[in-house]
N, CA, C and O atoms as a GROMACS GRO file, in nm:
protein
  428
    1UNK      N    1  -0.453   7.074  -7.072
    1UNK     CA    2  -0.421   7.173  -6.972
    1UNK      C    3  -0.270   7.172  -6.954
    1UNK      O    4  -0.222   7.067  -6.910
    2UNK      N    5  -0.194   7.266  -6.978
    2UNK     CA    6  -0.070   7.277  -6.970
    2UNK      C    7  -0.070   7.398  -6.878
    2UNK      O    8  -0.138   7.490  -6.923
    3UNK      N    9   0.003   7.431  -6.730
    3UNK     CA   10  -0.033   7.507  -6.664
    3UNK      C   11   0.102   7.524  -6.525
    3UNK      O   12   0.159   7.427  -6.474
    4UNK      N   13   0.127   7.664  -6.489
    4UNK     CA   14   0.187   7.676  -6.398
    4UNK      C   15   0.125   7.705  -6.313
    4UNK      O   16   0.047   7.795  -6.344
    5UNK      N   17   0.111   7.649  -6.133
    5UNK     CA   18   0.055   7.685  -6.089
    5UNK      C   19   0.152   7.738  -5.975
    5UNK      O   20   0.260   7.682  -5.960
    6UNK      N   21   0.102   7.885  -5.865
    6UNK     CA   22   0.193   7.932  -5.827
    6UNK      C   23   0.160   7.908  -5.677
    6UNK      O   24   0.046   7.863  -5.665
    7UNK      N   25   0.235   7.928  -5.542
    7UNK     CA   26   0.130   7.873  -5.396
    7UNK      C   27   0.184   7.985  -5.324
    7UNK      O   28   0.150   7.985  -5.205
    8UNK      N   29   0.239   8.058  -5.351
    8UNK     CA   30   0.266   8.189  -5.282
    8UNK      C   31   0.204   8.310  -5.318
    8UNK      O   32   0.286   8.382  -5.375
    9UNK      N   33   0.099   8.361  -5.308
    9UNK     CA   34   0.068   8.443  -5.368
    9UNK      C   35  -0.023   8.534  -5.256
    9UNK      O   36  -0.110   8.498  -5.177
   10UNK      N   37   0.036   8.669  -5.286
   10UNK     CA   38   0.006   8.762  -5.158
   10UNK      C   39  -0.141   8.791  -5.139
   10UNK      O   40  -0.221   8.846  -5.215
   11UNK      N   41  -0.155   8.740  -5.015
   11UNK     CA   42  -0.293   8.796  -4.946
   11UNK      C   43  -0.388   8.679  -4.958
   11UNK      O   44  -0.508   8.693  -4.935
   12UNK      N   45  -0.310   8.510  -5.010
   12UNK     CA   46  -0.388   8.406  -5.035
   12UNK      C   47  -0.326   8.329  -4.900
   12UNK      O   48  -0.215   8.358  -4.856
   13UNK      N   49  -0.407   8.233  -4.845
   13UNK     CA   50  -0.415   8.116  -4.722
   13UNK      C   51  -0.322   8.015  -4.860
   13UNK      O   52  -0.376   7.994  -4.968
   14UNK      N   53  -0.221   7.980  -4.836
   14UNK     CA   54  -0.154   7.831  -4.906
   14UNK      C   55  -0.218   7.697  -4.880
   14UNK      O   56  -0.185   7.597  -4.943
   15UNK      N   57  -0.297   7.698  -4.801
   15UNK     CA   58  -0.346   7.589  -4.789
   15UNK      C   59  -0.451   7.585  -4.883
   15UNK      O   60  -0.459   7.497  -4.968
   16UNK      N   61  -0.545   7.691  -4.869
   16UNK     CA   62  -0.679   7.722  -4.981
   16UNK      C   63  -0.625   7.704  -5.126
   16UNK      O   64  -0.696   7.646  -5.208
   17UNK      N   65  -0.460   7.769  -5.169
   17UNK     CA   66  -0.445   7.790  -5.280
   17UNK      C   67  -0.450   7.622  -5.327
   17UNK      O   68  -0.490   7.582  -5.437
   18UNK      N   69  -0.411   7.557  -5.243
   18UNK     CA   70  -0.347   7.400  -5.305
   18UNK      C   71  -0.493   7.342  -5.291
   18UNK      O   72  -0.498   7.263  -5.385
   19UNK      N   73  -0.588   7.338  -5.240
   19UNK     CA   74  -0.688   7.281  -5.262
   19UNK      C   75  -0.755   7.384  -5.363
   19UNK      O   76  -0.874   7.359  -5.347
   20UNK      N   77  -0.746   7.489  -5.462
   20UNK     CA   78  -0.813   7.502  -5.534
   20UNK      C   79  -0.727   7.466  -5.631
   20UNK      O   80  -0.793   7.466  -5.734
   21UNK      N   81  -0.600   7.432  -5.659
   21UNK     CA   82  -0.575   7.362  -5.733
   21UNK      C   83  -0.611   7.265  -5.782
   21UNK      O   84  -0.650   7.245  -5.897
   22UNK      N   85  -0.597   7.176  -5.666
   22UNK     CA   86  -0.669   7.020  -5.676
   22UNK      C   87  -0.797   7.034  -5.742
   22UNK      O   88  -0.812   6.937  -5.817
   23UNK      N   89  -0.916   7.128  -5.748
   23UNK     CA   90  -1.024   7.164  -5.767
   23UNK      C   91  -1.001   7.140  -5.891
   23UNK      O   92  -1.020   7.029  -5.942
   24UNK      N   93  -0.957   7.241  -5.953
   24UNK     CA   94  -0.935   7.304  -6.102
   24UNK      C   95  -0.916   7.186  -6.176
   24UNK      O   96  -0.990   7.161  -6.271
   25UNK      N   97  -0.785   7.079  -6.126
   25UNK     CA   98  -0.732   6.970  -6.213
   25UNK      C   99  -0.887   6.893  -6.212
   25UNK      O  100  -0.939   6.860  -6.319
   26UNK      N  101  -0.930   6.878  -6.128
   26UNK     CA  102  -1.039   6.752  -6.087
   26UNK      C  103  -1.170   6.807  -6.147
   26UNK      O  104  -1.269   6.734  -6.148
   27UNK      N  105  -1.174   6.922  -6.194
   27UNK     CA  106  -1.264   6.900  -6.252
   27UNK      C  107  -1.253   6.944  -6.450
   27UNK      O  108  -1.335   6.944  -6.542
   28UNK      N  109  -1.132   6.970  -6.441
   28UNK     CA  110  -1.097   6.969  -6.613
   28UNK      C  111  -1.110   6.808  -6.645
   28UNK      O  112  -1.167   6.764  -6.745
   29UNK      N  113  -1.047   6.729  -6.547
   29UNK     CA  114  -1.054   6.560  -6.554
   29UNK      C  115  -1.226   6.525  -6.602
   29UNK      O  116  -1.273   6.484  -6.708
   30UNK      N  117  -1.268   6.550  -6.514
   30UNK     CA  118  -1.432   6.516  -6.527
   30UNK      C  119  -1.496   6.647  -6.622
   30UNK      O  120  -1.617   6.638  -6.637
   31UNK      N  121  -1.442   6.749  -6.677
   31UNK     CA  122  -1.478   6.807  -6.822
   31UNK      C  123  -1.476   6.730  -6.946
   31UNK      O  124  -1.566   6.706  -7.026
   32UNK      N  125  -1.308   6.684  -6.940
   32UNK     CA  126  -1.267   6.597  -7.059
   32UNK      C  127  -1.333   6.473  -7.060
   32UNK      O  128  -1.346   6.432  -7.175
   33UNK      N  129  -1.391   6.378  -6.953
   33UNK     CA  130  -1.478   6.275  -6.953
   33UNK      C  131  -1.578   6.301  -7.004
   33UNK      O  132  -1.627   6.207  -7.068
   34UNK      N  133  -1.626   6.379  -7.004
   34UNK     CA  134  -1.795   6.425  -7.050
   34UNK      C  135  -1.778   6.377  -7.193
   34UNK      O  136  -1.819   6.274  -7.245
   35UNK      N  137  -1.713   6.471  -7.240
   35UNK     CA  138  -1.685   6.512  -7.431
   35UNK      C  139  -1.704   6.278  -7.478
   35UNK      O  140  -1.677   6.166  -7.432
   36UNK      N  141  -1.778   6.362  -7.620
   36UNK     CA  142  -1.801   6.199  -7.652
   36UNK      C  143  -1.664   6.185  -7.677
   36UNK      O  144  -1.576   6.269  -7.693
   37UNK      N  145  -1.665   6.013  -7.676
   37UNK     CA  146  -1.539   5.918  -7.698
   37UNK      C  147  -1.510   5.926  -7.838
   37UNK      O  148  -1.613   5.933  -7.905
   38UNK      N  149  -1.400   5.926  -7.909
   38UNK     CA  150  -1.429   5.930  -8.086
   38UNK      C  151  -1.427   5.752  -8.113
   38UNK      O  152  -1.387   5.666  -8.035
   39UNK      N  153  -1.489   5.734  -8.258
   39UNK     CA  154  -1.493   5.633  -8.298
   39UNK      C  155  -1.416   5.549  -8.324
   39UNK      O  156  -1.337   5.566  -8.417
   40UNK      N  157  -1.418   5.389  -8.219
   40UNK     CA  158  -1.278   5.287  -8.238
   40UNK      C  159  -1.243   5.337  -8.071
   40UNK      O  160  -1.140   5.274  -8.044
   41UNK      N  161  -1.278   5.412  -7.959
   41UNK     CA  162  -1.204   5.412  -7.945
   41UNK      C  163  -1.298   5.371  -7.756
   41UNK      O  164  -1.420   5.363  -7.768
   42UNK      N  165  -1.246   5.350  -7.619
   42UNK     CA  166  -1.309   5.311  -7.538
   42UNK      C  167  -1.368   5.425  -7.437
   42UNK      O  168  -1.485   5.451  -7.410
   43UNK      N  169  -1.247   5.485  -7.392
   43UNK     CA  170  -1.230   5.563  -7.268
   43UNK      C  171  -1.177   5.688  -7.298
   43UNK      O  172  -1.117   5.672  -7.404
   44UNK      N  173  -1.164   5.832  -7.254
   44UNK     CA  174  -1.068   5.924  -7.274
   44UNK      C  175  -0.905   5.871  -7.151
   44UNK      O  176  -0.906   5.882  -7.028
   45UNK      N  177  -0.826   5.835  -7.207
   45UNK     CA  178  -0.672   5.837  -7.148
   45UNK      C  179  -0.641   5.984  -7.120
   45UNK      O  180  -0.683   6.087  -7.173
   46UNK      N  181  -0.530   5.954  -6.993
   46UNK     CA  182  -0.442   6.099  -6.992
   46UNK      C  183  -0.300   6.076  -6.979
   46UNK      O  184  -0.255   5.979  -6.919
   47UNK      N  185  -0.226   6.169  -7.038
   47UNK     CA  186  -0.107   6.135  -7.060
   47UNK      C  187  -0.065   6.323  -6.973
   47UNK      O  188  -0.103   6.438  -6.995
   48UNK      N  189  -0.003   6.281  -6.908
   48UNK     CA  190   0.011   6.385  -6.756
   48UNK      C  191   0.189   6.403  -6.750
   48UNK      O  192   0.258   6.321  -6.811
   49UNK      N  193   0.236   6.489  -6.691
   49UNK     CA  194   0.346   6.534  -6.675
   49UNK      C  195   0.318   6.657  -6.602
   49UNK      O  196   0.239   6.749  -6.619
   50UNK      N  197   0.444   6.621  -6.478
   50UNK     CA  198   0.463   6.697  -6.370
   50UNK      C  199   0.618   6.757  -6.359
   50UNK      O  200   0.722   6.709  -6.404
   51UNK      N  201   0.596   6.877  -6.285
   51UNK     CA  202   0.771   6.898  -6.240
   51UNK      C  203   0.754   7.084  -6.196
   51UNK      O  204   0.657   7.160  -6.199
   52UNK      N  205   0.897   7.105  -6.158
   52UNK     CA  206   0.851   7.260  -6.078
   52UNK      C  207   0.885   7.361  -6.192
   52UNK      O  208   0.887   7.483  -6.181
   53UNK      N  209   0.913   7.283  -6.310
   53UNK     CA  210   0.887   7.373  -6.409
   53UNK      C  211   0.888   7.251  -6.568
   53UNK      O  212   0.922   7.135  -6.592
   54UNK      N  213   0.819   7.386  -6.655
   54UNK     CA  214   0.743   7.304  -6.807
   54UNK      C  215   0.922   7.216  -6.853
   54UNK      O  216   0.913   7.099  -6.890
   55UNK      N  217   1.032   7.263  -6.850
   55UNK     CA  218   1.146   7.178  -6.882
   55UNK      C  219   1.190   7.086  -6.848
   55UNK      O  220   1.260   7.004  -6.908
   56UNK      N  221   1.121   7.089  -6.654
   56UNK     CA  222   1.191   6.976  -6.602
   56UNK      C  223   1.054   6.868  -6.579
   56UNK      O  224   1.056   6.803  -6.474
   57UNK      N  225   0.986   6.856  -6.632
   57UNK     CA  226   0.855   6.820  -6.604
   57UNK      C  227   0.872   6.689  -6.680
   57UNK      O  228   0.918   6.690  -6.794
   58UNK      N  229   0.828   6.550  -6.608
   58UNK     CA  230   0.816   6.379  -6.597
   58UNK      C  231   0.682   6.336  -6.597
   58UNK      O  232   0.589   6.358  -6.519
   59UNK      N  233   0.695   6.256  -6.727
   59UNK     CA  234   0.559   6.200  -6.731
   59UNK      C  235   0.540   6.120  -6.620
   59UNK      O  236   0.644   6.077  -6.572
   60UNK      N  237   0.408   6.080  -6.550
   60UNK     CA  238   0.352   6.044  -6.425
   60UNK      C  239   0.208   5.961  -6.499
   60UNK      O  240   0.160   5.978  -6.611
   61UNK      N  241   0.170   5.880  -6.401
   61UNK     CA  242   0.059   5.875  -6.392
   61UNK      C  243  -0.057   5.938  -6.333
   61UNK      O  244  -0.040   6.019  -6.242
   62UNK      N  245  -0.190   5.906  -6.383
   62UNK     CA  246  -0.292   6.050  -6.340
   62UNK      C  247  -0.291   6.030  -6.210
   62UNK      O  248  -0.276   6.126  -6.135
   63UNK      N  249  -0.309   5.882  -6.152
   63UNK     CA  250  -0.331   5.868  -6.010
   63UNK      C  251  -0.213   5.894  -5.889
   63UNK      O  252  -0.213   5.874  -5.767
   64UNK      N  253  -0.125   5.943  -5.973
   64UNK     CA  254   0.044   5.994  -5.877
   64UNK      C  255  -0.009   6.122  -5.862
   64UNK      O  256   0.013   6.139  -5.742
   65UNK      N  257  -0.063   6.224  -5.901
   65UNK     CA  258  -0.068   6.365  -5.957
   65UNK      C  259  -0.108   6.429  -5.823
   65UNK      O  260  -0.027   6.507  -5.774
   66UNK      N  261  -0.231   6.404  -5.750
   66UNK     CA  262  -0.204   6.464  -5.616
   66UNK      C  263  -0.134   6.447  -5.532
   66UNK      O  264  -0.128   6.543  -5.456
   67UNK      N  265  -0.050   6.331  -5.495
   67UNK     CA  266   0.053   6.256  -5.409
   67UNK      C  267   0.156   6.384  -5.464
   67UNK      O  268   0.179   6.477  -5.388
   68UNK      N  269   0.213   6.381  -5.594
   68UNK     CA  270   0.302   6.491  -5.591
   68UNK      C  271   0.284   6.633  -5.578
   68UNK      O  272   0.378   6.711  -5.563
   69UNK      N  273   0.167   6.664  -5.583
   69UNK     CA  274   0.121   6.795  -5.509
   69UNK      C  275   0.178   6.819  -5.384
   69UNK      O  276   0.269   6.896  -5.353
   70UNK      N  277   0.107   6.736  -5.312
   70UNK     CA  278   0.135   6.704  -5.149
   70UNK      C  279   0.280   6.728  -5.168
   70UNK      O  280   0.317   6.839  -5.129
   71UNK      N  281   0.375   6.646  -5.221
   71UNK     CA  282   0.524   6.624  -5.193
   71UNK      C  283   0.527   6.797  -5.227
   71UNK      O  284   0.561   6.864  -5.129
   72UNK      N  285   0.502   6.859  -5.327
   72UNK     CA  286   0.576   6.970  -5.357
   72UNK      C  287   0.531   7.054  -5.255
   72UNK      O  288   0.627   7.116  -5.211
   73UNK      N  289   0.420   7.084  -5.195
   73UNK     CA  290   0.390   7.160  -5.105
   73UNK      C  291   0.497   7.138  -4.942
   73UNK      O  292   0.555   7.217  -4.868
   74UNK      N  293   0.482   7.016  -4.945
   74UNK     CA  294   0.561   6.983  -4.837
   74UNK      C  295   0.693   7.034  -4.818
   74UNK      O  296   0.748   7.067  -4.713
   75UNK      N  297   0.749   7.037  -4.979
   75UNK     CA  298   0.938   7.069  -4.951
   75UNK      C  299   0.905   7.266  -5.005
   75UNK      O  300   0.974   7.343  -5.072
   76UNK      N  301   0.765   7.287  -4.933
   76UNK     CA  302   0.773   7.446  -4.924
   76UNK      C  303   0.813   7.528  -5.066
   76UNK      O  304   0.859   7.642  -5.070
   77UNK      N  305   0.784   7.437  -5.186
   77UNK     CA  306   0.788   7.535  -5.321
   77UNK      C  307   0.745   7.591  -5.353
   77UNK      O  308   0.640   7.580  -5.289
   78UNK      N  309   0.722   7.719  -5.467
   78UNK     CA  310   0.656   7.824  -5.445
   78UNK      C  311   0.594   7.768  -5.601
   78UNK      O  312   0.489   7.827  -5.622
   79UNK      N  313   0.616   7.705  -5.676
   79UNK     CA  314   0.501   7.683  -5.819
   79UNK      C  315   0.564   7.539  -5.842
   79UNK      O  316   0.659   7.472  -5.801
   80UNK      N  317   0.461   7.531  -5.926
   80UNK     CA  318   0.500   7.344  -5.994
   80UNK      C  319   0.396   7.408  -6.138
   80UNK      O  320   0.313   7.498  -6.150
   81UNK      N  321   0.459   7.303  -6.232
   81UNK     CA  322   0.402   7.255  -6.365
   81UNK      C  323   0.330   7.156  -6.360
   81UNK      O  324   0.348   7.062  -6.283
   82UNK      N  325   0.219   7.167  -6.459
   82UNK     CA  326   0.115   7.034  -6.440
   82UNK      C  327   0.091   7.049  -6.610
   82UNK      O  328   0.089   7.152  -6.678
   83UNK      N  329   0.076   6.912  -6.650
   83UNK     CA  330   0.076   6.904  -6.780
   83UNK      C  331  -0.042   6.784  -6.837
   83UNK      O  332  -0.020   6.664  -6.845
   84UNK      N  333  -0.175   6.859  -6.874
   84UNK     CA  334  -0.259   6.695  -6.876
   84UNK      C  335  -0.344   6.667  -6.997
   84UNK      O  336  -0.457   6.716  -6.999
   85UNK      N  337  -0.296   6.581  -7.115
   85UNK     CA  338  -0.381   6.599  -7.206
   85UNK      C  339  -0.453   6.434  -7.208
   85UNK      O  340  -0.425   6.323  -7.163
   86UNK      N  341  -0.551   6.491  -7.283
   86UNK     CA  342  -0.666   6.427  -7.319
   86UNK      C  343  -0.636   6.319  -7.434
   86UNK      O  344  -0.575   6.374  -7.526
   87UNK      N  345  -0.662   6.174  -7.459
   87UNK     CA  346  -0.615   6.088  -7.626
   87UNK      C  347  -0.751   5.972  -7.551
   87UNK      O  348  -0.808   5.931  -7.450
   88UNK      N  349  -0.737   5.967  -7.688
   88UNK     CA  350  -0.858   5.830  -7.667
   88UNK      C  351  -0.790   5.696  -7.622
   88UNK      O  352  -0.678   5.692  -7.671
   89UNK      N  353  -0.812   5.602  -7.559
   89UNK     CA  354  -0.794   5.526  -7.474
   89UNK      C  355  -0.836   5.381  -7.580
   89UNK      O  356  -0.914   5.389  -7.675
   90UNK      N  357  -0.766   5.256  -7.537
   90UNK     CA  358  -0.851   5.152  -7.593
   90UNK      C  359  -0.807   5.032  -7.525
   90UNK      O  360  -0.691   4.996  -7.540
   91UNK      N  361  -0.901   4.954  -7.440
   91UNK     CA  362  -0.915   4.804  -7.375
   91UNK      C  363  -0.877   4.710  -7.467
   91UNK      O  364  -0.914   4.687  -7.582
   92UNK      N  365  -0.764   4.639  -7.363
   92UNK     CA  366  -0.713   4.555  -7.371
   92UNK      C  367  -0.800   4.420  -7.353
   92UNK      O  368  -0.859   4.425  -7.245
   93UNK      N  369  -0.829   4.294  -7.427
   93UNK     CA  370  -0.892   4.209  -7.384
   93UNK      C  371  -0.775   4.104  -7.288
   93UNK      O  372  -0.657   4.074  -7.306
   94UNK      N  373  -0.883   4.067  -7.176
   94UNK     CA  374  -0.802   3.982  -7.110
   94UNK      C  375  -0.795   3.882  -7.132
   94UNK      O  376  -0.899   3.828  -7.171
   95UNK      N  377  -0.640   3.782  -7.117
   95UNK     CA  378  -0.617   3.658  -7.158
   95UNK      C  379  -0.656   3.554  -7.125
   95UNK      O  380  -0.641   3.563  -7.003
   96UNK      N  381  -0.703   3.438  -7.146
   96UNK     CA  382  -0.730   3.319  -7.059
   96UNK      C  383  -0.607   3.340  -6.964
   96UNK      O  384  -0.627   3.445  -6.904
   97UNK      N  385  -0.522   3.300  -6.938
   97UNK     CA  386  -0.436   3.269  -6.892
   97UNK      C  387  -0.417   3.399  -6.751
   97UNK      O  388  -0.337   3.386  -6.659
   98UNK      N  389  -0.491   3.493  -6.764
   98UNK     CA  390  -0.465   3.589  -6.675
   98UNK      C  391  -0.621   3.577  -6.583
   98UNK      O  392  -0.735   3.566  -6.628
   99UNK      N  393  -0.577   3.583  -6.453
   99UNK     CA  394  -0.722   3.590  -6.370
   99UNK      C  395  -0.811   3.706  -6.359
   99UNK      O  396  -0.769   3.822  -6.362
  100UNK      N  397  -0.926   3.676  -6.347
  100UNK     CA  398  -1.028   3.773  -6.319
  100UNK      C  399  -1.030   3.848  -6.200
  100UNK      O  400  -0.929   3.837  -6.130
  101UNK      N  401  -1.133   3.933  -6.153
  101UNK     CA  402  -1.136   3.951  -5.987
  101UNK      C  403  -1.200   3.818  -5.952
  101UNK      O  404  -1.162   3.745  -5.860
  102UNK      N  405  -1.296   3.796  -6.034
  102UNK     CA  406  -1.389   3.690  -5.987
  102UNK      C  407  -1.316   3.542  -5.922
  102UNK      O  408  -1.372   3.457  -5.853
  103UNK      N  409  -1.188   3.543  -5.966
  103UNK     CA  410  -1.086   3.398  -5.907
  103UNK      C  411  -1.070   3.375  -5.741
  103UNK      O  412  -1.037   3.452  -5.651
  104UNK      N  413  -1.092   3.295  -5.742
  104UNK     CA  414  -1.097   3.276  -5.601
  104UNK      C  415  -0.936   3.174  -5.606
  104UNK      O  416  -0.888   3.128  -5.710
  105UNK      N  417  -0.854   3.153  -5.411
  105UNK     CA  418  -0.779   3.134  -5.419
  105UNK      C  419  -0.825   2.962  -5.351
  105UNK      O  420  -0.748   2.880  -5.299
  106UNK      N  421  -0.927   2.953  -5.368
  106UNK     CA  422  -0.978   2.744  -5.346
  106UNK      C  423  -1.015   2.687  -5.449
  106UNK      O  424  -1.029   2.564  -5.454
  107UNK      N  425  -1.036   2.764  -5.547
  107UNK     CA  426  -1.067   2.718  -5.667
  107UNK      C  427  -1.012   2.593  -5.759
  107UNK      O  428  -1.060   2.572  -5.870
   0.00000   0.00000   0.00000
């Protein structure tokens, strides 16, 4: 999804427009999850990029992506760029040496 999205737009509530934004992203996210995983590989990854336009646009993480919504709405802008593709993903095994959740701190 490579996409401009615009929040001014005549005869629309701005508040409605930014939550159907959020909509749209959230559920292309959970589209691209569906699709099988290819072979070798764990999870679908996203590799995301934001900014108020496709030139000035910074890769981000997926879980920053509504936080900067919010920010852009806030400083009253009228469009932002959203940039989110889909790559196969692959787990890392964890080290001895690195703790579990399961670690307790009496242990």
């Amino acid at each position: 999804m490579k996409k401009t999205f615009q929040l001014n737009v005549e005869g629309k509530n701005r508040d409605r427009l930014v939550e159907a934004v959020k909509h749209e992203i959230r559920k292309y996210i959970k589209r691209e999850r569906r699709r099988d995983v290819p072979a070798g590989a764990d999870y679908w990854d996203f590799d995301c990029k934001f900014g108020l336009g496709a030139e000035t646009a910074q890769a981000i993480h997926l879980g920053n992506l509504t936080g900067l919504i919010d920010d852009a709405v806030k400083a009253r802008e009228d469009k932002f760029y959203v940039e989110i593709l889909a790559r196969p993903g692959h787990r890392k095994a964890k080290t001895a040496d690195q703790p579990g959740p399961a670690a307790s701190a009496d242990a």
